[in-house]
C-alpha positions in Angstrom: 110.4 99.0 92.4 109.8 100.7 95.7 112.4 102.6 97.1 113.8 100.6 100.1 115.2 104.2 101.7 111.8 106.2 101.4 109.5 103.4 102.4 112.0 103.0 105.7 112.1 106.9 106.7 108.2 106.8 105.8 107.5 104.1 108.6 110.3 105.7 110.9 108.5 109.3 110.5 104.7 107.8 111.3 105.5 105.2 113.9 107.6 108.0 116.0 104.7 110.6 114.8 102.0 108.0 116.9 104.4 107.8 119.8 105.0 111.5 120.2 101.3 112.7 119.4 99.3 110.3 121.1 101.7 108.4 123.3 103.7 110.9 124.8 106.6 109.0 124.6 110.0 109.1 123.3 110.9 106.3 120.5 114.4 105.8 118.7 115.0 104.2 115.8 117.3 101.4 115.4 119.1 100.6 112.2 117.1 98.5 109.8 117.0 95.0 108.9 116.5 94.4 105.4 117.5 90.5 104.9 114.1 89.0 104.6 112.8 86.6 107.1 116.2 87.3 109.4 115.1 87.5 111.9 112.7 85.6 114.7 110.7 88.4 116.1 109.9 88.3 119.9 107.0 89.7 121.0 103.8 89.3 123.2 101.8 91.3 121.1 101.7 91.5 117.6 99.6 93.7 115.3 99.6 93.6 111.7 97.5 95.1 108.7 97.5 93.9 104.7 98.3 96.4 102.0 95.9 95.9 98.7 95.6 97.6 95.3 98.5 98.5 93.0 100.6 98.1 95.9 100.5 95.3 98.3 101.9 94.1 101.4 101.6 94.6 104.5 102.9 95.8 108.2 103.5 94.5 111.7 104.5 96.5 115.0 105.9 93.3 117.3 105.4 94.7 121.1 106.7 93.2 124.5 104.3 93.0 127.3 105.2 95.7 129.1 104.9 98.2 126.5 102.0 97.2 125.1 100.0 97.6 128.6 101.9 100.8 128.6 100.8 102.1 124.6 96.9 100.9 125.3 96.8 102.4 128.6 98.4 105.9 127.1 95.3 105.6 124.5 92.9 105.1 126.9 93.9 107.4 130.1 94.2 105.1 132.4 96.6 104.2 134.6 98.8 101.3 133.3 97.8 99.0 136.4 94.2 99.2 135.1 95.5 97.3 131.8 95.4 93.5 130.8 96.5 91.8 127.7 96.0 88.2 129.3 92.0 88.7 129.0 92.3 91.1 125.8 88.9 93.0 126.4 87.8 94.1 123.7 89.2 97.8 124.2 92.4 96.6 124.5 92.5 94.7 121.5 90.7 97.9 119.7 93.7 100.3 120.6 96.2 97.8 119.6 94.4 97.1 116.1 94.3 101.1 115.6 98.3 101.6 116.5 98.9 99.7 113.9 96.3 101.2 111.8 97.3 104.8 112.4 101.1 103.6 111.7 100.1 102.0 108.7 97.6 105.2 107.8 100.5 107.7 107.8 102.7 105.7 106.0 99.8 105.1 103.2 99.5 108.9 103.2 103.0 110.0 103.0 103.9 107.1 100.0 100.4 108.0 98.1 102.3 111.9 97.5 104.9 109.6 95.7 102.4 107.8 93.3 102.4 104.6 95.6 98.3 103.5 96.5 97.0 101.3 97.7 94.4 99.9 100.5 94.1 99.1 104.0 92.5 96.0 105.1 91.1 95.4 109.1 94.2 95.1 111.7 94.2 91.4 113.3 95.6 91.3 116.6 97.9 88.4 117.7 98.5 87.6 121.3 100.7 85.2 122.5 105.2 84.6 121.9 107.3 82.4 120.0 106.2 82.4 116.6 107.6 83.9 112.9 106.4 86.1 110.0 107.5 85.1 106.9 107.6 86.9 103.9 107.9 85.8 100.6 111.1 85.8 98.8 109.4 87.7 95.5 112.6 90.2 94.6 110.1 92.6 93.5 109.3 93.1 97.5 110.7 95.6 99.6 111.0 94.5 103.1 112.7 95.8 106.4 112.2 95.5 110.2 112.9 98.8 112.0 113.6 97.9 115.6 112.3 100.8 118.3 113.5 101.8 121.4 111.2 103.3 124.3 112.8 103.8 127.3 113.9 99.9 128.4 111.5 98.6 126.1 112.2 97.1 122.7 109.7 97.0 120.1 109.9 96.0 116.2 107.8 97.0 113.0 108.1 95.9 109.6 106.8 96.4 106.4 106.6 95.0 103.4 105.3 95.7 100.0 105.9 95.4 96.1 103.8 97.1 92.7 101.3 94.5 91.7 100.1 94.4 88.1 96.9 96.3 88.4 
């Protein structure tokens, strides 16, 4: 079985890597929240990404409005005003799919030098509020929800993922 510890520092260490490298922005990390489907997350923007091989899974980064407009327009070099979610062109939904991605990418690097593999599939982009992710209760899966802090904003990503029998 996964490490619960290592795979929570692992997404910790990439999603604050994204913020700082490409975001400019400052993130804290909240303490985790490992009870499985605890918790209704609240967000305007959701992005997640499947795991696949001899691991599986997957991850979600769960955004407010605000910050999202804030995170695509940071990719993009525009100012913020110059941003919509409402219409979700197709750049926007593009830099959301790949914050995601890259978050998901660093973690898949930094758990492959522990002997843990597996594949990415295509982010899907979710836009809209009041909803829930559930995950399965397999005991074999690891699962937490770090929640973020950037600057007034409160943001959320989880991960999931368990050894297959490949």
């Amino acid at each position: 079985m996964l490490d619960r510890a290592l795979m929570i520092d692992t997404v910790k260490k990439t999603t604050n890597n994204l913020f700082i490298k490409m975001l400019s922005m400052e993130l804290i990390a909240g303490e985790p929240i490992t009870e499985k489907n605890a918790l209704p997350l609240t967000a305007h923007v959701t992005a997640v990404i499947g795991f696949a091989g001899y691991y599986r899974g997957g991850m979600g980064i769960y955004l407010p409005r605000a910050l999202a407009l804030k995170m695509v327009a940071a990719m993009l070099g525009v100012p913020v005003d110059q941003v919509t979610i409402d219409k979700m062109p197709a750049d926007v939904k593009d830099a959301i799919g790949e914050i995601v991605n890259i978050i998901a990418g660093g973690a898949k690097a930094e758990l492959s030098k522990q002997g843990i593999t597996f594949d990415l599939s295509l982010p899907t982009v979710i836009v809209g509020e009041k909803f829930q992710v559930y995950v399965d209760n397999n005991p074999e899966r690891v699962q937490a929800v770090i929640p973020f802090t950037a600057g007034e904003d409160q943001l959320f990503v989880e991960c999931n993922i368990e050894k297959t029998n490949k």
